[in-house]
N, C-alpha and C positions, 0 to 999 in steps of 0.2 A: 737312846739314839744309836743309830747301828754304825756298820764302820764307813758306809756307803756316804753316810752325809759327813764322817767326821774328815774324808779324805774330800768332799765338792767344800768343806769351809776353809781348808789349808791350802784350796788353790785359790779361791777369795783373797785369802790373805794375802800371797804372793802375788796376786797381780795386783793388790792396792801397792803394795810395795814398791812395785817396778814402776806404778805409775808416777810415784813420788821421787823420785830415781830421778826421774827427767823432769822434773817442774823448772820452770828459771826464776829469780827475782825481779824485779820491778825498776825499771832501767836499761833493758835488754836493748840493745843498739838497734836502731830501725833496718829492716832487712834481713834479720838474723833469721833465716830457717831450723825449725825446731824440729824434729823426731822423737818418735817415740814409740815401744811395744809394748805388751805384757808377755810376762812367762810365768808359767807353771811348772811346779816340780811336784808328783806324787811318788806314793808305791803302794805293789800288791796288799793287800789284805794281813799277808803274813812280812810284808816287809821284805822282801826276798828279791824283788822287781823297782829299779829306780827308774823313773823317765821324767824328761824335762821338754816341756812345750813352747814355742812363742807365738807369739800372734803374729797378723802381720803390721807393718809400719804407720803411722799418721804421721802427717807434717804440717807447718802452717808457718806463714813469715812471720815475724813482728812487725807490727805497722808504725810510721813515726809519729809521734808525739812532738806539737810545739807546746815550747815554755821558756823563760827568758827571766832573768834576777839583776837588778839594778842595786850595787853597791858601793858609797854606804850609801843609806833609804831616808837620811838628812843630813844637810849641811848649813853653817852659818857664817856670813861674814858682816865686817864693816866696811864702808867704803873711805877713803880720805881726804876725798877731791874729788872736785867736778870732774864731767865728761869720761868716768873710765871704766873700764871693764872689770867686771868681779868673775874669777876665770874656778870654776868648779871643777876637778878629776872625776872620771866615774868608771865604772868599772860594769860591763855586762859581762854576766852568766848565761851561756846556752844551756839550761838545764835541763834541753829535752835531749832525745835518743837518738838524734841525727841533724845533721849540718843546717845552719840555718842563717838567715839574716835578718836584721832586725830594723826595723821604722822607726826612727825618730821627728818627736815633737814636742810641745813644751804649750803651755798654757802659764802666762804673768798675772799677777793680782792688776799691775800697774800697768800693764797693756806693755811693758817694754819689751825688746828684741832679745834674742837668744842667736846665736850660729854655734853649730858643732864640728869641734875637729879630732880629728885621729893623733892620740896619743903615742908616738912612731914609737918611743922609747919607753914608754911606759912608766917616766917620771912621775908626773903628774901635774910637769911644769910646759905652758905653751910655747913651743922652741918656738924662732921665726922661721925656719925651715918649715915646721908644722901648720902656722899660720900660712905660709906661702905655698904649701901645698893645696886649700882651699879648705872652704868649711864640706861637710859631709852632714847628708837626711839619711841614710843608714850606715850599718855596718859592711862589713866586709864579711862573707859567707863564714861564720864559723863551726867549730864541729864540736860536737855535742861533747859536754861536761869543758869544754876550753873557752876562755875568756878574751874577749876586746876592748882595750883602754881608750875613754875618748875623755874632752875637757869642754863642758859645757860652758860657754862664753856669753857672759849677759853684762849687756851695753846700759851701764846708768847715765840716764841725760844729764843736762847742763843746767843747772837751775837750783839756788839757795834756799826755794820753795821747796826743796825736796828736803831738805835737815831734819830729820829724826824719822824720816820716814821709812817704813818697812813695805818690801816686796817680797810677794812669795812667791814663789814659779815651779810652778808640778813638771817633770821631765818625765819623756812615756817614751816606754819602749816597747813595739810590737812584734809579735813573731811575723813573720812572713809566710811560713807556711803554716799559721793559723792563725789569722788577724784575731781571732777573740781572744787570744793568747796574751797578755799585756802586765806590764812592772812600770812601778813609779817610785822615784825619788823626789824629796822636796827641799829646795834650797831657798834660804831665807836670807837677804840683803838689804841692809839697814844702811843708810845715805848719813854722813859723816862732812857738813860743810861749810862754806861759809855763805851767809844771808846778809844782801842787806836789801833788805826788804822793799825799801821805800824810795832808792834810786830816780823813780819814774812820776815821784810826784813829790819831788825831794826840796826844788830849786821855786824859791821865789823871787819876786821883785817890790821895791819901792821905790818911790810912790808908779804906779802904774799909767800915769798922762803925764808924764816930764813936758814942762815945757822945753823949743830949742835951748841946746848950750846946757844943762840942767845935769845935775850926779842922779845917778842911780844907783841903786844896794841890789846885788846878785846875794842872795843867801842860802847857802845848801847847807843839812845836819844831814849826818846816815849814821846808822848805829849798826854791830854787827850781830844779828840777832842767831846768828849759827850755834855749831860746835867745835869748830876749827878756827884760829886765827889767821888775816888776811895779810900776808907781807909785801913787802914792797910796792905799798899803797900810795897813789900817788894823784890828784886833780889836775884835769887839762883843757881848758876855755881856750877856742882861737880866736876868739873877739872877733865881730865882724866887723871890721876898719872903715867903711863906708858909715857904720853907724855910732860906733864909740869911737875914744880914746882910753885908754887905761889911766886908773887915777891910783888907784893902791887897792891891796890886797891884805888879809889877812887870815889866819892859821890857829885853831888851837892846840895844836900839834902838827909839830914841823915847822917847813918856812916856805914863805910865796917869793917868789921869782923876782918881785919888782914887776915892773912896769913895761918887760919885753913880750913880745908877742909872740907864740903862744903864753898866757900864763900860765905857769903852774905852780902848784903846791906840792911839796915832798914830804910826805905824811910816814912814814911806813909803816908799822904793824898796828895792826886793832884789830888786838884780841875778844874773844867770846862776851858781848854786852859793851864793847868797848864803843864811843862813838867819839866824834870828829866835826865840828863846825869850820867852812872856810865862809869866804864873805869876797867880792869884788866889786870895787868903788869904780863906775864908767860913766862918763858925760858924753850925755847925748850930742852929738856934733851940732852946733850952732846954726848950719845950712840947713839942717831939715825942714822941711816942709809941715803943717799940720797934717794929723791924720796917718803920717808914717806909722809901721807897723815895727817895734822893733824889737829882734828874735835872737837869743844867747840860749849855750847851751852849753854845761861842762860833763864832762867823761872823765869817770871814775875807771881807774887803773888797777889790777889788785893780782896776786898770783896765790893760787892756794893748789897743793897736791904737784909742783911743777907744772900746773897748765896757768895762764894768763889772760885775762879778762878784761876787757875794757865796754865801763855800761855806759849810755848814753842820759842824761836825765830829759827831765821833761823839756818844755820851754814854754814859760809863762807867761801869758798875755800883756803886753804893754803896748801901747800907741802915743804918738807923739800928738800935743794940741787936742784941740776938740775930736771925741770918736762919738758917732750916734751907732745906738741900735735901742732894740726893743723888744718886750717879751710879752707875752700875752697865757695866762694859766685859768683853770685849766684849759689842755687842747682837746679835750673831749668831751661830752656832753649828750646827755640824750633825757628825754622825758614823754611821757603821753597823757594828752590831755582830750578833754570832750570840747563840743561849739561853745562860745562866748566864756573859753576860763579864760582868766588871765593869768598868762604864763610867766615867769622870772627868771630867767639865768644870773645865778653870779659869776663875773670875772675878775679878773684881775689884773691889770694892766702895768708894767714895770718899765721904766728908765736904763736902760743899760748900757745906756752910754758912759758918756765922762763930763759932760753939760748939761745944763738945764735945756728941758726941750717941751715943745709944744706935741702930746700928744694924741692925734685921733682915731675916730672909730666909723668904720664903716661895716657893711655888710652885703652878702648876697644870700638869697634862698631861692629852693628850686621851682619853690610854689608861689613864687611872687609874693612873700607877705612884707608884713608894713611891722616894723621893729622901732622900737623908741628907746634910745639910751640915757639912762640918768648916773648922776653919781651917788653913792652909797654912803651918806655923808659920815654915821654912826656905825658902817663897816657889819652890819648884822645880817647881810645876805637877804634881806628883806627891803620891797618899798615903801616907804613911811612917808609921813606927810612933811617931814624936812628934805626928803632928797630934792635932787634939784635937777631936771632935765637938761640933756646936752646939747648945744646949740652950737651955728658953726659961725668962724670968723670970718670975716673980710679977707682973702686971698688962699684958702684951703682949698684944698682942691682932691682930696681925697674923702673928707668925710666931715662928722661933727668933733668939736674940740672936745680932748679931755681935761685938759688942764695944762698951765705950764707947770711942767714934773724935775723935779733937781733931780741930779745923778743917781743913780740905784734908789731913788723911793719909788713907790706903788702908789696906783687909786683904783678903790674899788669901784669894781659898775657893775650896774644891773642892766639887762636887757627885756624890755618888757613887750609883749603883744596878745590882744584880745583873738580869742580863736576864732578866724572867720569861719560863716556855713562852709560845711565840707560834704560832701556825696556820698563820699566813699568808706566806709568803716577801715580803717586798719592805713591809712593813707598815711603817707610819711612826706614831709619835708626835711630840708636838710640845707641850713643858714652856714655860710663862711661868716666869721665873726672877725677881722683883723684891727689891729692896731699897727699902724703905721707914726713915724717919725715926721713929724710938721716941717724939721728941718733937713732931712733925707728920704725923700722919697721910695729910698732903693731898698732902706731899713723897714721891714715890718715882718709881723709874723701875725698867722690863722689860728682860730681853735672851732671847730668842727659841731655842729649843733644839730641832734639827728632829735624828728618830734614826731611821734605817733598820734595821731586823730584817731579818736574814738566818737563812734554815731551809735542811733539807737537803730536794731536793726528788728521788723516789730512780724511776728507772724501773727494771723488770725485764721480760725478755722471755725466755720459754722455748719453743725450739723442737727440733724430732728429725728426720733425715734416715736413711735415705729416707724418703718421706710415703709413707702410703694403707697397705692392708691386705701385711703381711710374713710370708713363711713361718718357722716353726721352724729355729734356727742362723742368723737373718740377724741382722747386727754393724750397730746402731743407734750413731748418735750422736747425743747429743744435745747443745744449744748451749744456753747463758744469757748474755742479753747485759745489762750493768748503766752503770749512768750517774747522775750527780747533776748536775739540771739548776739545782737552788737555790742559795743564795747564801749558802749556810751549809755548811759542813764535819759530815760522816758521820763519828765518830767509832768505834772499835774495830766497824770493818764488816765482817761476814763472811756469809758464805754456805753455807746445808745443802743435799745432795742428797742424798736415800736411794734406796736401788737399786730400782727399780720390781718391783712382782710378777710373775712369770715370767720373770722375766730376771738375769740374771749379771752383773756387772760385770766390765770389762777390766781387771787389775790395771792398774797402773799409763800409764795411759792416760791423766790430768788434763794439760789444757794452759792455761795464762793468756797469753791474747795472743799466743798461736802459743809460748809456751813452754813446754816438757816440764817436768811435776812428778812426783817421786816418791808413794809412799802412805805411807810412815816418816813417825811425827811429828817431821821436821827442822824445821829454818829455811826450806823452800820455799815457807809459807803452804795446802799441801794436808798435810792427815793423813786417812787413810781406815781406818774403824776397822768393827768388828761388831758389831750392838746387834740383837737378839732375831732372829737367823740372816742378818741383811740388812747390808750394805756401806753406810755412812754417810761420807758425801763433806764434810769441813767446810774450807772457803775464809777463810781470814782474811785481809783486807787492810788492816787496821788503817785511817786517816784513809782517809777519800774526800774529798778537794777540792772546794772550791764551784767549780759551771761545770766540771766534769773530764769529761774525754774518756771517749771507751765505753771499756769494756772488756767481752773475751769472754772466757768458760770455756768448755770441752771436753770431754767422756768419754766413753766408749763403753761400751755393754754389749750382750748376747746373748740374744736371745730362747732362753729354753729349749724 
């Protein structure tokens, strides 16, 4: 190597050097312009001559980078009580190169609500000052590597259905000057309550037809099926005064009020499984009327987590004197049948009143048909030779009797009709079937009978090979092709060919579906007989199938 190249590799060297000199790290603030040269330092040959070169400058800015750190990246809490907020701290990082702001949003397991507010002090705790400043969807512009405090605020509903239950809700924070830029935290909120589950179908009555003047039993149980104890638990009926009097009350925890109006019960705590029966003794006021409807209802009182709750229960059917109604199952129906079936629906017909009651059966259909109701004596959804046809009385006026039927029992019916001819394949009728009240007219209910008609729907194609004009002695075949493309079954179907004029028939030449028939009247469905000097070709295929596949027939004959 001479000295030529050993002085062009020491100024290689020095300008890697120089170039390394100005490198920067990784973080560089956006903005920052960068420079930079190379220099060279040689000498003569003999060392005697020192000189130092530079290049000239490059420069280029840094450009900014978004990027954004949500801390910490989980949290968990419990809740203690209905209707309240689980309040989360968080803490974002700009941890790009320049100033930035950030989008907020939140996805819940439980679909519940989130608002976000600005952490003014950097507690962690939601002043009211900070609430009354408002919630906030981003941040406030910050500068890169410096942080923004906020407290994410998630609203747990009202509801004892919610006890044990966990939400989870992802918190996302986006750059702004680079929305694909994004951080997620997830916080996990578990619901801590009291339950009582059964409030809304909690309350009943006895007996349900008082006669006027008559005590009645209100009886409500609720248990607390939570994880929280319910305090200062307390029952409150306002009697409706038109309809009762108050006769007595009682408590298996606590005491009832006596006989003032509102009553109530002062139960107070029932804790986690803990339950509670009250009970209120009312006579029905002796002015009533039959057929009053009469309606009680008590509210449950209870406070858990300092918020306070008052449930409603249900209110359970009672009527004063004779109540008619009436039920009719099922309300839906449907079937498809071909000409002359005969059809069956079963029903069932119910008393739902509070008296024995006369009740009948009518009907409409769209297609005018003719229905006949029997009763189902042996209940097997079938007509037998015991059932017994429904006839009507002397003063009905809605339909035929079904019986006189005591309070809540049933009788079965059948509704029976022969399918008249119908035209049309796929034809639909559709019967209202009700039962009505012999002795309220006003009481009745429908159940809905939709019936598909199936016909045979028949194609026939006859054709002969060879086509076009044929000399004397040429051997003609001819083909029939048949099909039932309807949705009703061809019964005893058969098929005639007679031997065309000037032509001969091929003894025993019939084929079905590429199968060979004899002409003897056997069991092979061809018999081919003579009727006034001509060869008579009879096909019998007994049922055709609904939807059935083609089939061919074959035979040959000879042009004389």
């Amino acid at each position: 190597m001479n000295r030529w190249n050993i002085v062009k590799i020491v100024v290689l060297l020095f300008a890697i050097a120089e170039l390394y000199q100005t490198a920067y790290a990784v973080g560089t603030p956006a903005g920052t312009v960068i420079q930079s040269r190379s220099q060279v330092i040689y000498t003569t040959a003999g060392g005697t001559v020192t000189d130092t070169i530079y290049s000239n400058y490059v420069s280029f800015t840094v450009a900014q980078v978004g990027a954004v750190n949500i801390t910490p990246s989980t949290q968990s809490s419990t809740t203690t009580g209905d209707s309240v907020f689980a309040e989360y701290p968080l803490t974002l990082t700009n941890s790009g190169n320049g100033s930035d702001y950030f989008l907020l949003s939140y996805t819940s397991s439980k679909g519940w609500s989130v608002l976000f507010y600005f952490d003014v002090n950097g507690d962690g705790i939601l002043q009211s000052g900070e609430l009354s400043g408002g919630s906030i969807t981003q941040s406030a512009s910050i500068a890169a590597d410096a942080t923004y405090k906020i407290i994410a605020r998630l609203f747990v509903p009202r509801g004892g259905s919610l006890n044990g239950q966990t939400d989870t809700t992802v918190i996302t924070a986006k750059s702004n000057y680079d929305t694909t830029k994004t951080n997620t935290a997830q916080v996990r909120t578990t619901v801590n309550t009291v339950n009582f589950a059964n409030i809304g179908t909690a309350l009943t009555i006895s007996p349900t037809n008082p006669s006027p003047g008559q005590n009645v039993v209100y009886t409500m149980t609720i248990t607390n099926t939570g994880s929280l104890p319910a305090t200062g638990v307390s029952f409150t009926d306002l009697v409706n005064t038109s309809l009762f009097t108050v006769v007595s009350g009682t408590t298996t925890q606590g005491t009832f009020n006596g006989s003032i109006v509102p009553a109530t019960w002062t139960v107070g705590t029932i804790n986690p499984g803990g339950s509670v029966t009250v009970t209120i003794t009312l006579q029905v006021l002796p002015s009533l009327p039959n057929g009053t409807v009469l309606s009680n209802q008590i509210n449950v009182n209870y406070t858990v987590g300092g918020n306070t709750f008052t449930v409603t229960s249900n209110n359970p059917y009672a009527a004063v004197g004779v109540v008619r109604n009436v039920q009719i199952s099922p309300t839906t129906l449907s079937s498809s049948n071909e000409v002359d079936d005969t059809l069956t629906y079963a029903l069932t017909v119910k008393n739902t009143g509070n008296a024995k009651d006369i009740l009948e059966m009518s009907y409409s259909s769209t297609k005018s048909l003719s229905w006949t109701f029997f009763k189902d004596v042996n209940a097997n959804g079938q007509l037998d030779g015991g059932d017994t046809q429904l006839t009507d009385s002397p003063g009905s006026t809605t339909g035929v009797d079904v019986d006189s039927v005591a309070a809540t029992d049933s009788v079965k019916i059948l509704a029976r009709l022969i399918v008249p001819a119908i035209t049309t394949d796929q034809d639909q009728d559709v019967t209202t079937f009700t039962v009505t009240s012999g002795a309220d007219n006003s009481k009745f209910q429908g159940a809905i009978a939709t019936t598909t008609f199936g016909i045979p729907v028949i194609s026939l194609v006859r054709t002969v090979t060879p086509s076009g004009n044929q000399p004397p002695g040429q051997e003609m075949t001819f083909q029939v092709t048949y099909q039932n493309n309807g949705h009703g079954k061809a019964y005893n179907f058969s098929i005639t060919e007679t031997e065309p004029d000037s032509m001969s028939y091929v003894a025993n030449s019939v084929t079905i579906n590429n199968v060979s028939k004899t002409d003897a009247a056997d069991s092979d469905e061809v018999t081919v007989t003579t009727v006034g000097g001509r060869k008579v070709i009879t096909i019998t295929l007994g049922t055709l199938n609904a939807q059935s596949a083609q089939g061919i027939i074959r035979y040959r004959a000879t042009i004389n």
